[in-house]
mmCIF file as Biopython writes it, N, C-alpha, C and O atoms, coordinates in Angstrom:
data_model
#
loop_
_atom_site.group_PDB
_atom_site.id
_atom_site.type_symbol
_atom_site.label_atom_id
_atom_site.label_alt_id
_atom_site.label_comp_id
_atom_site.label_asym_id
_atom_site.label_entity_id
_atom_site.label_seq_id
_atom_site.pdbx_PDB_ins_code
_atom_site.Cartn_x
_atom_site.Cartn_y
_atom_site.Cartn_z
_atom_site.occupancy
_atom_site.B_iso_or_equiv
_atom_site.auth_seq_id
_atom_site.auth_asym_id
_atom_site.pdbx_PDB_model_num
ATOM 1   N N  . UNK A ? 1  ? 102.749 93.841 115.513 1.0 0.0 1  A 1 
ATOM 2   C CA . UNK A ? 1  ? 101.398 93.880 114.987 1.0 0.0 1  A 1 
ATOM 3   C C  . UNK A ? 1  ? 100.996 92.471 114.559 1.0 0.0 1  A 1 
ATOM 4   O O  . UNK A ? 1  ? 101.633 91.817 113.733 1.0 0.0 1  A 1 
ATOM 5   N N  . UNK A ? 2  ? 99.802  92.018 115.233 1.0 0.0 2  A 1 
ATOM 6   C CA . UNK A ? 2  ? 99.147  90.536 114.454 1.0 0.0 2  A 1 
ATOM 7   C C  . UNK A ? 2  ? 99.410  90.384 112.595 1.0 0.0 2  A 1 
ATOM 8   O O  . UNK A ? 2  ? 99.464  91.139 111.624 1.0 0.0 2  A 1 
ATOM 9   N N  . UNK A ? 3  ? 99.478  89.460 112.779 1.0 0.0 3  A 1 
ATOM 10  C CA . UNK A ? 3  ? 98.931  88.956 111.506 1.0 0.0 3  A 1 
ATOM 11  C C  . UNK A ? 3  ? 97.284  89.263 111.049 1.0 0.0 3  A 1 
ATOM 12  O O  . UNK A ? 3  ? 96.296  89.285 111.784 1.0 0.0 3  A 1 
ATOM 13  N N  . UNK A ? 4  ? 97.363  89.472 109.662 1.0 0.0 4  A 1 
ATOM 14  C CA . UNK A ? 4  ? 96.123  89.703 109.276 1.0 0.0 4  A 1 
ATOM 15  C C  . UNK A ? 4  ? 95.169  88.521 108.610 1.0 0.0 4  A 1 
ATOM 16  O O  . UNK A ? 4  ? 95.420  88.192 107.451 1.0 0.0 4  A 1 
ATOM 17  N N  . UNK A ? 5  ? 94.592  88.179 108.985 1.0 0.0 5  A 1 
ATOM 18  C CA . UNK A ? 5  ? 93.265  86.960 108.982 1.0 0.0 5  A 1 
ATOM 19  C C  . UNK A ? 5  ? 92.761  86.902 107.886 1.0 0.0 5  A 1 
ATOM 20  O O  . UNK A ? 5  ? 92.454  88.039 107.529 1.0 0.0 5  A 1 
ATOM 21  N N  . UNK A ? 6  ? 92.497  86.115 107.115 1.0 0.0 6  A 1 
ATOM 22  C CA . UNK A ? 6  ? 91.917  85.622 105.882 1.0 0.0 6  A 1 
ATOM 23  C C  . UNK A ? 6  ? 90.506  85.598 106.129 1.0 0.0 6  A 1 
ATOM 24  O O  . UNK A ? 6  ? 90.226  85.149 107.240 1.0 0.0 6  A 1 
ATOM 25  N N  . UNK A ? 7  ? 89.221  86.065 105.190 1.0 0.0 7  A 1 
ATOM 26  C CA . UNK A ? 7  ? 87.987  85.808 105.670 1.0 0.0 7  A 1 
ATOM 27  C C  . UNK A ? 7  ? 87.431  84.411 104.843 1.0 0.0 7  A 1 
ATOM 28  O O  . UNK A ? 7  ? 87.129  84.187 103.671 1.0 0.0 7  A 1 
ATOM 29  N N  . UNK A ? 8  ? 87.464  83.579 106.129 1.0 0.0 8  A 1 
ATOM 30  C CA . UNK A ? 8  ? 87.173  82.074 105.867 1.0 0.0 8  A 1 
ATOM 31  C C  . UNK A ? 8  ? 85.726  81.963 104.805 1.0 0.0 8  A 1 
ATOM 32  O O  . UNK A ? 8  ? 85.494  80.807 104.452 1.0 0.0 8  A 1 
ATOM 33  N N  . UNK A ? 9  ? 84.947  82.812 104.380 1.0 0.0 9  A 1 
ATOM 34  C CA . UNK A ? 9  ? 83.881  82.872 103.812 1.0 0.0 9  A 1 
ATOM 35  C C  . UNK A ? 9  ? 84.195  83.189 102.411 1.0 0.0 9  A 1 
ATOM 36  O O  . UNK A ? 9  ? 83.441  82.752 101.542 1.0 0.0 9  A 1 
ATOM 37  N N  . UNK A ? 10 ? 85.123  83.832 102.117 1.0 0.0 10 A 1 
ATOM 38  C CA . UNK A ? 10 ? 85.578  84.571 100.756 1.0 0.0 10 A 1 
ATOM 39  C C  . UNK A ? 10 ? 86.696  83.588 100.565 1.0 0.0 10 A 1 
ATOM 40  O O  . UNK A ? 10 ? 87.153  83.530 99.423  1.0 0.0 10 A 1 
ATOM 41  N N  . UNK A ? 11 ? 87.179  82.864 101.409 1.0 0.0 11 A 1 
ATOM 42  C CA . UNK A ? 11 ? 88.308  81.749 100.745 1.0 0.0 11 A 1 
ATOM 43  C C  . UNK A ? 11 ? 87.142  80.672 100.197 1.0 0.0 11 A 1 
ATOM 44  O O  . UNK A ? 11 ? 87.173  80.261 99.037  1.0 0.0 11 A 1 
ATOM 45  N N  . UNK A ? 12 ? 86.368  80.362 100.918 1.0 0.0 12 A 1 
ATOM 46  C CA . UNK A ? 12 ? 85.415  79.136 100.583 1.0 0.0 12 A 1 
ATOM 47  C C  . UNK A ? 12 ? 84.811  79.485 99.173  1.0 0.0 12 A 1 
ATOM 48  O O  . UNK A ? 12 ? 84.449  78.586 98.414  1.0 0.0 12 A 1 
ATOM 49  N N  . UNK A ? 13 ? 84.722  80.678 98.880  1.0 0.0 13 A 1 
ATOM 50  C CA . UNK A ? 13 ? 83.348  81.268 97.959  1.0 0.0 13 A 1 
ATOM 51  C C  . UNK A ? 13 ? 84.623  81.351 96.703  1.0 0.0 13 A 1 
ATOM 52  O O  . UNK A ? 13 ? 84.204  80.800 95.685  1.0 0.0 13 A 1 
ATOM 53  N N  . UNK A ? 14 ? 85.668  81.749 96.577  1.0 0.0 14 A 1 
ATOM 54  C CA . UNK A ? 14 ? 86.603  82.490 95.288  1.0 0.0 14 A 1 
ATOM 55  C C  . UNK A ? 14 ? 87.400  81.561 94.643  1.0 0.0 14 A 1 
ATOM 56  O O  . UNK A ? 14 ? 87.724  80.779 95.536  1.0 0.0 14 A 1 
ATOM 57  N N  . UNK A ? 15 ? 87.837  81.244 93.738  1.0 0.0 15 A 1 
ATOM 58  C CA . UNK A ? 15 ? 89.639  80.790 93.607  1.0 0.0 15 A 1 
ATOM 59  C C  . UNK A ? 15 ? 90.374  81.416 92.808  1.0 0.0 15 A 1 
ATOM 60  O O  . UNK A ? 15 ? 89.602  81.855 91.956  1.0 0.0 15 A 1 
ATOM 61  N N  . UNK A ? 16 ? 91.593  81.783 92.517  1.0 0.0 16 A 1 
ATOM 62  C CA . UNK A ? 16 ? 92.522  82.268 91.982  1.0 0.0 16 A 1 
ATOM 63  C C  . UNK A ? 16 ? 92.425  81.744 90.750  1.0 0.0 16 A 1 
ATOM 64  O O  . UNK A ? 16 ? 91.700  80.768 90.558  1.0 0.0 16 A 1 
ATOM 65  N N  . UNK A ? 17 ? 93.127  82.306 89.770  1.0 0.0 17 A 1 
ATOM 66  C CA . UNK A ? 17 ? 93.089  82.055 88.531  1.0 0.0 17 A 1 
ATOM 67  C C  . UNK A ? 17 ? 94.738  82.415 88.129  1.0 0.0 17 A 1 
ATOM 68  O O  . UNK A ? 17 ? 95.383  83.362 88.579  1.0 0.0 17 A 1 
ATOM 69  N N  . UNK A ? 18 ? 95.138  81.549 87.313  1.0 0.0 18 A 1 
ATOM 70  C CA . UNK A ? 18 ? 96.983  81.300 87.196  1.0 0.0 18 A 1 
ATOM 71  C C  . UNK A ? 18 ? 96.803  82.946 86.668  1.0 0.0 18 A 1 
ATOM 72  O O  . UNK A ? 18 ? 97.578  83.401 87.509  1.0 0.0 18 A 1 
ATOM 73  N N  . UNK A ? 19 ? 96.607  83.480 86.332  1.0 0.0 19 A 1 
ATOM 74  C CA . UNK A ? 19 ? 96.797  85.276 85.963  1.0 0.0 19 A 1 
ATOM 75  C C  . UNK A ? 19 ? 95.978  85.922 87.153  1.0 0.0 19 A 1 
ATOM 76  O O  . UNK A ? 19 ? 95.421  86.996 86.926  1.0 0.0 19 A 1 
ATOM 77  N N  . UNK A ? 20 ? 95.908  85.566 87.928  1.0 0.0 20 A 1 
ATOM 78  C CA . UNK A ? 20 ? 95.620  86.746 89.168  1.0 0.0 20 A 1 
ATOM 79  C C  . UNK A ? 20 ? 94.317  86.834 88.985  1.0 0.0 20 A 1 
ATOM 80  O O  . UNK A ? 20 ? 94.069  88.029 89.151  1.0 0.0 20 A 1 
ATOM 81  N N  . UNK A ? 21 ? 93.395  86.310 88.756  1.0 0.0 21 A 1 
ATOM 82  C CA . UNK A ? 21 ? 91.949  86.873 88.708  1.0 0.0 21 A 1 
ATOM 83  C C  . UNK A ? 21 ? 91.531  85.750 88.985  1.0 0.0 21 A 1 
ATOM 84  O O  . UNK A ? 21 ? 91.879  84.635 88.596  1.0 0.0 21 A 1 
ATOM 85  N N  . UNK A ? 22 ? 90.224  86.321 90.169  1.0 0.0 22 A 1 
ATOM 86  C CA . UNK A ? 22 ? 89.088  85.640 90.423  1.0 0.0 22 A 1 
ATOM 87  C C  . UNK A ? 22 ? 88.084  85.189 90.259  1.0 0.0 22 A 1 
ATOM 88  O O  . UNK A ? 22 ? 87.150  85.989 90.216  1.0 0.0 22 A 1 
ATOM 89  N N  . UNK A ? 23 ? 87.741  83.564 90.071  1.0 0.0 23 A 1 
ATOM 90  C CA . UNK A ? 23 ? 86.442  83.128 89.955  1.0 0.0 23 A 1 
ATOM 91  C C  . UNK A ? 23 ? 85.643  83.132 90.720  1.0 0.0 23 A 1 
ATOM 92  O O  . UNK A ? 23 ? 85.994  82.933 91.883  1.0 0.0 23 A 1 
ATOM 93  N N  . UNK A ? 24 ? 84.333  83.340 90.451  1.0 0.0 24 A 1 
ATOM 94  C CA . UNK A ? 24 ? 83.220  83.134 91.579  1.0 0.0 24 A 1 
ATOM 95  C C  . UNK A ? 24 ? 82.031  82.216 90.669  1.0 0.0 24 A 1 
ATOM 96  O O  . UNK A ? 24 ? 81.796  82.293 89.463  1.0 0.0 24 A 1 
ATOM 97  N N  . UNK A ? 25 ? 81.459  81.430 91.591  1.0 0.0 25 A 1 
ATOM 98  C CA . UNK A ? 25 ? 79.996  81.078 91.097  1.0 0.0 25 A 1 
ATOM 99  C C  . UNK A ? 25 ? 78.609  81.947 90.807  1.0 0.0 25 A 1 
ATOM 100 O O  . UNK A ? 25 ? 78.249  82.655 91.748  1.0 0.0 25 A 1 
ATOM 101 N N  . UNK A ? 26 ? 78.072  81.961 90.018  1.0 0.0 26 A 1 
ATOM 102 C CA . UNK A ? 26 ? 77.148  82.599 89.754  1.0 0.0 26 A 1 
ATOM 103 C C  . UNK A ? 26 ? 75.645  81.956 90.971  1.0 0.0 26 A 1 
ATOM 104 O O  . UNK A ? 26 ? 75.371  80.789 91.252  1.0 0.0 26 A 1 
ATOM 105 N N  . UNK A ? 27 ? 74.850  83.443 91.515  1.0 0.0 27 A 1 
ATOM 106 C CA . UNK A ? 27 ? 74.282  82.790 92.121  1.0 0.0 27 A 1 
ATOM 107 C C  . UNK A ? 27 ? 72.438  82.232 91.886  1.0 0.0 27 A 1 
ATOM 108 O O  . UNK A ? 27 ? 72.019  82.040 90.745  1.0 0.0 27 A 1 
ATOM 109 N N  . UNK A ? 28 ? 71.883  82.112 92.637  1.0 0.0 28 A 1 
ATOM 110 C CA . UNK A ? 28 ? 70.183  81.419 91.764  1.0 0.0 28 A 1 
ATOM 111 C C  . UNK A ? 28 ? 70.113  80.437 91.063  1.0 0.0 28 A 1 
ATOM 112 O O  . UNK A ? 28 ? 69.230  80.414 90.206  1.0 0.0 28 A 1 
ATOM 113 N N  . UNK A ? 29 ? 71.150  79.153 91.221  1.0 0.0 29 A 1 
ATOM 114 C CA . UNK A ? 29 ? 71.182  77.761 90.712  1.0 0.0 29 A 1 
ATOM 115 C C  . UNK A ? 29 ? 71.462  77.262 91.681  1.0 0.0 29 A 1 
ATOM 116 O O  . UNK A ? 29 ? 72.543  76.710 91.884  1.0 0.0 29 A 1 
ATOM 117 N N  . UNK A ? 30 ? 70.539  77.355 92.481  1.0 0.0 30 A 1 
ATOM 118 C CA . UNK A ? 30 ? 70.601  75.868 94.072  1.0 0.0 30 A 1 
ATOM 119 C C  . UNK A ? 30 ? 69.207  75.683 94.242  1.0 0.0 30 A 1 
ATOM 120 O O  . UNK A ? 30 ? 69.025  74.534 94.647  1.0 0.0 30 A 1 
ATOM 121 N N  . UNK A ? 31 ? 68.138  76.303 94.113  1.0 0.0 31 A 1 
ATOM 122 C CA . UNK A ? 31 ? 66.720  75.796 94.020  1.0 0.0 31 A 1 
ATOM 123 C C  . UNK A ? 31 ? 65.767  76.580 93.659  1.0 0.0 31 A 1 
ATOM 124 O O  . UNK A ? 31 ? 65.842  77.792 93.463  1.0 0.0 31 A 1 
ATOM 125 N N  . UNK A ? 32 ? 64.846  75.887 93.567  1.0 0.0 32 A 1 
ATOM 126 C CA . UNK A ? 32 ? 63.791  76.483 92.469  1.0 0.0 32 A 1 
ATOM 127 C C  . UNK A ? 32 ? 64.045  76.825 91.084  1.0 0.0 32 A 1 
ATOM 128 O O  . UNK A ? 32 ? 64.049  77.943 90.567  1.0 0.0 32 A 1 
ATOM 129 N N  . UNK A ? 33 ? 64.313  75.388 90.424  1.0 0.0 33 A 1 
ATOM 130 C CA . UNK A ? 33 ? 65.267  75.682 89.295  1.0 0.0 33 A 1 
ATOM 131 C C  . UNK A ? 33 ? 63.947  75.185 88.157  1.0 0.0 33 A 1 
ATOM 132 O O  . UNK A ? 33 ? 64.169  75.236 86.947  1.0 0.0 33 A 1 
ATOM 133 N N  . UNK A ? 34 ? 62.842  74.801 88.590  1.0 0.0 34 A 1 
ATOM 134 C CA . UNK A ? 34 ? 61.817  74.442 87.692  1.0 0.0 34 A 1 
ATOM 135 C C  . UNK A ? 34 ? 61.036  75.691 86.899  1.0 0.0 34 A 1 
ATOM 136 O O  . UNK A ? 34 ? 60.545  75.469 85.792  1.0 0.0 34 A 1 
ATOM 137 N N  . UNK A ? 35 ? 60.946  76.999 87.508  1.0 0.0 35 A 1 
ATOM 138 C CA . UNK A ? 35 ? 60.478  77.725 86.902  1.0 0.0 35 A 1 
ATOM 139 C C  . UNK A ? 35 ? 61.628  78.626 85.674  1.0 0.0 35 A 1 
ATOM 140 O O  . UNK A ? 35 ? 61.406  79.454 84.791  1.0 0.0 35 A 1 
ATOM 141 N N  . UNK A ? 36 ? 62.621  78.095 86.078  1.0 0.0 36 A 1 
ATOM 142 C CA . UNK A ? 36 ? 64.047  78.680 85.197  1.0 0.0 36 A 1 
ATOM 143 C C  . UNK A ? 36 ? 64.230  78.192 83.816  1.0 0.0 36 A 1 
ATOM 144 O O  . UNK A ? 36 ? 63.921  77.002 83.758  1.0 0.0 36 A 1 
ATOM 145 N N  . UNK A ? 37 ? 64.564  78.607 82.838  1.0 0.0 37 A 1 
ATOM 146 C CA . UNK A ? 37 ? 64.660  78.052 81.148  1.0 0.0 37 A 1 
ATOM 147 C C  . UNK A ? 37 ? 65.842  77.348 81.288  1.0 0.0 37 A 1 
ATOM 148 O O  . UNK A ? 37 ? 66.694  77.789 82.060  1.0 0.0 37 A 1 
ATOM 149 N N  . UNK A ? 38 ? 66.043  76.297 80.652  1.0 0.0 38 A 1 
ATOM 150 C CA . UNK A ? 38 ? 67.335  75.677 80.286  1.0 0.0 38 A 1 
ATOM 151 C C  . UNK A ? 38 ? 68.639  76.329 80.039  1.0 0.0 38 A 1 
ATOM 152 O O  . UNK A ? 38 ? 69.693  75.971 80.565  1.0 0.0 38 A 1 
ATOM 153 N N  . UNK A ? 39 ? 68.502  77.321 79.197  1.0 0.0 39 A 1 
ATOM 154 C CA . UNK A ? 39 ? 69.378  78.436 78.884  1.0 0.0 39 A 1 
ATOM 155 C C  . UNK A ? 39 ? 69.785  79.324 80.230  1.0 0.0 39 A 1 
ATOM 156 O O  . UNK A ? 39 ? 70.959  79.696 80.249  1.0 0.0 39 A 1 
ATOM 157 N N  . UNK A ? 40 ? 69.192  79.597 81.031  1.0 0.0 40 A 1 
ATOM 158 C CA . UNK A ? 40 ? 69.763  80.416 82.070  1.0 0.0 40 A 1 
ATOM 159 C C  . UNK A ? 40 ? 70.063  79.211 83.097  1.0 0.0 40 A 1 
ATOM 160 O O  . UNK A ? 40 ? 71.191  79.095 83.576  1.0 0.0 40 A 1 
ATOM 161 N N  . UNK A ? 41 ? 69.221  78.488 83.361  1.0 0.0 41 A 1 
ATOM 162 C CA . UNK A ? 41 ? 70.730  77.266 84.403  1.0 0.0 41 A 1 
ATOM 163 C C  . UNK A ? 41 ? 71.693  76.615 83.574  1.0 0.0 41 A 1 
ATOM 164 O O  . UNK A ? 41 ? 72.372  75.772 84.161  1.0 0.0 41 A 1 
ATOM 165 N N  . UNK A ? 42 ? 71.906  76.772 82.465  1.0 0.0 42 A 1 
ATOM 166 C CA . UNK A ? 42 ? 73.325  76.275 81.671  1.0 0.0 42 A 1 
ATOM 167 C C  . UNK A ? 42 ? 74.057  77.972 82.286  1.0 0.0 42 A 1 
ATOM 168 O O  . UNK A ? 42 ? 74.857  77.948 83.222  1.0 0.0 42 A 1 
ATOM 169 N N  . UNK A ? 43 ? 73.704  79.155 81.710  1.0 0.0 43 A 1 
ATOM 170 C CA . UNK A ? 43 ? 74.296  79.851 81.852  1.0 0.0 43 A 1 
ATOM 171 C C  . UNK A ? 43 ? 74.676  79.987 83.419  1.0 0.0 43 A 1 
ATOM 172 O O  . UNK A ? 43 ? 75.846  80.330 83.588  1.0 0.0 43 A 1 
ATOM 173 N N  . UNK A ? 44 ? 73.883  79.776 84.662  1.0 0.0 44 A 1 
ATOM 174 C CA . UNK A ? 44 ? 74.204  80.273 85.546  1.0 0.0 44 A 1 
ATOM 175 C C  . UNK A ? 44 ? 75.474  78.987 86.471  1.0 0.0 44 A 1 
ATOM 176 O O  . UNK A ? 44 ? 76.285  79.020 87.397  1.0 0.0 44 A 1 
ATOM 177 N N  . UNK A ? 45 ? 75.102  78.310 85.788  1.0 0.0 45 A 1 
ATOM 178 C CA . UNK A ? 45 ? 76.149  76.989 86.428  1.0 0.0 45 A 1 
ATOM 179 C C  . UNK A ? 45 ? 77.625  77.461 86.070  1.0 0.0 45 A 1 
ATOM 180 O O  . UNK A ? 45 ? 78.425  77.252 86.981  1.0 0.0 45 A 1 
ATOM 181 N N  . UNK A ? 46 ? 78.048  77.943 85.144  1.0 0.0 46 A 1 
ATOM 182 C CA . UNK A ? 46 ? 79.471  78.555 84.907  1.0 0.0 46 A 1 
ATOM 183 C C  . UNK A ? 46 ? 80.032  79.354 85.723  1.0 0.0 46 A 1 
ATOM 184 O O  . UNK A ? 46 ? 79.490  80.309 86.279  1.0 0.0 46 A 1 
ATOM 185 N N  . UNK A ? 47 ? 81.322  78.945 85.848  1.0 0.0 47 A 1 
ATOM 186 C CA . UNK A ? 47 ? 81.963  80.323 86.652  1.0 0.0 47 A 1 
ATOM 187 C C  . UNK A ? 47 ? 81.916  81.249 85.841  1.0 0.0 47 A 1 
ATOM 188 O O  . UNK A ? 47 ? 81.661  81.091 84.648  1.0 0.0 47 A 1 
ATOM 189 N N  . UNK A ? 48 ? 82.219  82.612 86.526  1.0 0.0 48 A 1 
ATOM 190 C CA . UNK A ? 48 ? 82.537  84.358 85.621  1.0 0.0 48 A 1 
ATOM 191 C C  . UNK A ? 48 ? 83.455  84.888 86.608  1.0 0.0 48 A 1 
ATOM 192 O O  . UNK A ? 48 ? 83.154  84.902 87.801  1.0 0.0 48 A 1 
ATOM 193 N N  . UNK A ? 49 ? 84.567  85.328 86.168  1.0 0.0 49 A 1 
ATOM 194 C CA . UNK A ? 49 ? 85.587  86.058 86.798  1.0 0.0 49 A 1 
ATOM 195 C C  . UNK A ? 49 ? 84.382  87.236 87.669  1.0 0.0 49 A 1 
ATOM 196 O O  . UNK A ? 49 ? 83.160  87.328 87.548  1.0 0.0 49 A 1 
ATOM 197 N N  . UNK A ? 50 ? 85.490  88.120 88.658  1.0 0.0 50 A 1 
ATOM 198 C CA . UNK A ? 50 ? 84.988  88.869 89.194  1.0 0.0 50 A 1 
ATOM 199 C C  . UNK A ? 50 ? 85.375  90.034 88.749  1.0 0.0 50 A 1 
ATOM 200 O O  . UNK A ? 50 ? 86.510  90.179 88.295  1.0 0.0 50 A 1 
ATOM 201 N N  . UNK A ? 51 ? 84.427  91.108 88.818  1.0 0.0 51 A 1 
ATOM 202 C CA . UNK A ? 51 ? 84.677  92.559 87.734  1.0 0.0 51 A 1 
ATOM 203 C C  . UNK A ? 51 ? 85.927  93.273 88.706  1.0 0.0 51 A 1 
ATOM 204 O O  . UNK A ? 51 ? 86.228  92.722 89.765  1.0 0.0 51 A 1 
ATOM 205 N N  . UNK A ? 52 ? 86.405  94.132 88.405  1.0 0.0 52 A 1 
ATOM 206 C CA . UNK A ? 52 ? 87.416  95.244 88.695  1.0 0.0 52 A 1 
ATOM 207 C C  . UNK A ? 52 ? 87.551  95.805 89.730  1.0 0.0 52 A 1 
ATOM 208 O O  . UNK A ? 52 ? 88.495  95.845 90.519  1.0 0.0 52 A 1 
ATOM 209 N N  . UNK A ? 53 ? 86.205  96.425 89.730  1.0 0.0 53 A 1 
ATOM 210 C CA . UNK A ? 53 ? 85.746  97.083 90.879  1.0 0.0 53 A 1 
ATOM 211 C C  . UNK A ? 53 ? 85.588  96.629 92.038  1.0 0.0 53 A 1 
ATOM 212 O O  . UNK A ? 53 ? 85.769  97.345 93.023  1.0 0.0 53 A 1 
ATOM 213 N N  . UNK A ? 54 ? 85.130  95.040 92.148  1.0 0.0 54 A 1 
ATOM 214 C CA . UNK A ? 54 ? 85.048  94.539 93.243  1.0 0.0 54 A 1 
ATOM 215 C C  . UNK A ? 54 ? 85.901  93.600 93.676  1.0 0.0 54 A 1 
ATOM 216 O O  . UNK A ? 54 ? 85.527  92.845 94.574  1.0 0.0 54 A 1 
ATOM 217 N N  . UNK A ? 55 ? 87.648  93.434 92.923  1.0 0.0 55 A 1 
ATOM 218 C CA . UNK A ? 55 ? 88.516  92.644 92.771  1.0 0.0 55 A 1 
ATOM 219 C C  . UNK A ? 55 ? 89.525  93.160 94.175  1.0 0.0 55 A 1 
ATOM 220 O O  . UNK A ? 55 ? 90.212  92.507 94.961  1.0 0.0 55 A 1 
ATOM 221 N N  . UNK A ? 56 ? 89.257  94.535 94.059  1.0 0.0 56 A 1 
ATOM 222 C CA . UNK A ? 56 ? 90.152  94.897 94.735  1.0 0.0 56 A 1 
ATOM 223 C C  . UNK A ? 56 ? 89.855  94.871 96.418  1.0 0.0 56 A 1 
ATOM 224 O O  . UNK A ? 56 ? 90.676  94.878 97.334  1.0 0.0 56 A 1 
ATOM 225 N N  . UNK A ? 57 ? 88.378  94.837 96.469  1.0 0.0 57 A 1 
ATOM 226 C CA . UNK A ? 57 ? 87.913  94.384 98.026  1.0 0.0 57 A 1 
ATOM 227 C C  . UNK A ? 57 ? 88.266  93.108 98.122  1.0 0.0 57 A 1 
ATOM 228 O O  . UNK A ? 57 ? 89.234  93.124 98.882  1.0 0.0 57 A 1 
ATOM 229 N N  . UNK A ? 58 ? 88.108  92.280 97.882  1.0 0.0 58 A 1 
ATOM 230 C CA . UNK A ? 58 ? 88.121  90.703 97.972  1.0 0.0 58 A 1 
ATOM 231 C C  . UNK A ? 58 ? 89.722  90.363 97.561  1.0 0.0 58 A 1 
ATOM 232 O O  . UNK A ? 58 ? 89.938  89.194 97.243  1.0 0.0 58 A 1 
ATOM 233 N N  . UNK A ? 59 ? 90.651  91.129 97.547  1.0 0.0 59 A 1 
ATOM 234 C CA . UNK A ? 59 ? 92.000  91.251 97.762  1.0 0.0 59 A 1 
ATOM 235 C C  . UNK A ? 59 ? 92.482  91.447 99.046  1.0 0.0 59 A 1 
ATOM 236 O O  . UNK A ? 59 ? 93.421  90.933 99.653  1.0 0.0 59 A 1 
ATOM 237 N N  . UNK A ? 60 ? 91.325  92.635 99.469  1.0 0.0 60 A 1 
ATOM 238 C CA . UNK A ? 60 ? 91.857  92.988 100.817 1.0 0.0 60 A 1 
ATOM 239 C C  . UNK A ? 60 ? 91.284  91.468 101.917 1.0 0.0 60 A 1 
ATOM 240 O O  . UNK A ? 60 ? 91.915  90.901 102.809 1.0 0.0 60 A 1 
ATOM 241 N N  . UNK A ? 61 ? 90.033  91.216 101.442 1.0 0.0 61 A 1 
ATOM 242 C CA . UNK A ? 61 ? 89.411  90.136 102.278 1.0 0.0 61 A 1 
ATOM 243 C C  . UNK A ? 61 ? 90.247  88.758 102.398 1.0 0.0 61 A 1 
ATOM 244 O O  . UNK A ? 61 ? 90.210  88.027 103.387 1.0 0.0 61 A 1 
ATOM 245 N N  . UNK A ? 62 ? 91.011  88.520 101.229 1.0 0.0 62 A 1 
ATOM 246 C CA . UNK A ? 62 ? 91.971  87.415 101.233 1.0 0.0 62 A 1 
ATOM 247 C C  . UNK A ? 62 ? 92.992  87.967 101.657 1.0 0.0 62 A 1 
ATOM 248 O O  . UNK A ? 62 ? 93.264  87.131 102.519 1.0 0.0 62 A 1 
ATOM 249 N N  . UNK A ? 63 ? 93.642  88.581 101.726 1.0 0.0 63 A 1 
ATOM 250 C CA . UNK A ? 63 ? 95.167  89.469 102.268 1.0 0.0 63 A 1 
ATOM 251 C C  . UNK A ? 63 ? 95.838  88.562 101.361 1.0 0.0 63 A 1 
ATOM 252 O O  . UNK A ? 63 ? 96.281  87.425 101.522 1.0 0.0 63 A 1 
ATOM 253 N N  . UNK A ? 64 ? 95.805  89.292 100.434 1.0 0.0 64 A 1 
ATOM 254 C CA . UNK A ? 64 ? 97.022  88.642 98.684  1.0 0.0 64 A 1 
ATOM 255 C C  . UNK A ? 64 ? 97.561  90.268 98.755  1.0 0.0 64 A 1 
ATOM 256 O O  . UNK A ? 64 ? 98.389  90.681 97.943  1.0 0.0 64 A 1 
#
């Protein structure tokens, strides 16, 4: 049986975290950032782990 393939889009987009959990970028901070408050592009520039529910797809998408 092949080997199973990494999805080159979800490696580019995630990274691991030394305890097993995933970061992602938050998205709606790449343009049109003039009508946005200061407070929400500070907030949206941070990473946020990824919730539970959707940890376990993007497990399968990386093959970890």
């Amino acid at each position: 049986m092949p080997k199973m393939k990494t999805r080159s889009a979800v490696k580019k987009r995630f990274t691991v975290t030394a305890s097993g959990k995933l970061k992602r970028r938050h998205a709606y901070h790449s343009h049109i950032l003039t009508k946005k408050s200061n407070k929400r592009k500070r907030n949206l520039c941070s990473y946020s782990v990824v919730s539970p529910a959707d940890q376990k797809v993007m497990n399968e998408l990386l093959v970890r």
